[in-house]
N, C-alpha and C positions, 0 to 999 in steps of 0.2 A: 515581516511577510505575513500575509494574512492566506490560509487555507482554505480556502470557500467550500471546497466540495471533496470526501475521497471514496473513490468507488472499486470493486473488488469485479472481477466477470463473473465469480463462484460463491453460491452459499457456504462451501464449503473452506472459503477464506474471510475469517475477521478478523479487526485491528481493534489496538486504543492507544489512544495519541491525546495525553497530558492537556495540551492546548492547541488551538486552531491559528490562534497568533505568536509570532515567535518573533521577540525584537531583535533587530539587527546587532547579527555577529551572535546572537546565542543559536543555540540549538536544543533538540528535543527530543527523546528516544519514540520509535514509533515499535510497537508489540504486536506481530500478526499473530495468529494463531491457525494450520493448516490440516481440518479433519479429512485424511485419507482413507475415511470408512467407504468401500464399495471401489474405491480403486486399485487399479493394479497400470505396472510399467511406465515408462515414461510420462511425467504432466506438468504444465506449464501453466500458468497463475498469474494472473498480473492485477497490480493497485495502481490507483492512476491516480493523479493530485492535480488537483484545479483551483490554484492561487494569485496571487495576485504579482507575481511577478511577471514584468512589463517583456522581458526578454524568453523567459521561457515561461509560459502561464500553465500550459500542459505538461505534465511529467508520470510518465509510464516506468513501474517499474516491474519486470517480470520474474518469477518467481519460480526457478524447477526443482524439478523432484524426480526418482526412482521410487517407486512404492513396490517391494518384493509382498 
């Protein structure tokens, strides 16, 4: 599978992700990192993956939080 594109909605979410190609049947650890600085209560985050796969090419995945 080839990852062509990943996008976050917030500067205040980045990733790093090893490689963009990942051969069939392996896989690959993805590391976000989420600065909560100026937040407070409930928030919701989402990275989206735009691949090349034929059945699903889009894939969102959302990210919550409590920030006390």
């Amino acid at each position: 599978m080839n990852i062509r594109k990943i996008v976050t909605n917030c500067d205040c979410l980045s990733f790093d992700i090893p490689t963009m190609d990942i051969p069939s049947g392996e896989k690959v650890d993805l590391v976000f990192t989420f600065d909560p600085k100026g937040r407070r209560g409930i928030d919701h985050k989402t990275i989206t993956f735009f691949s090349n796969d034929p059945l699903t090419p889009t894939k969102t995945v959302v990210i919550k939080s409590r920030i006390n």
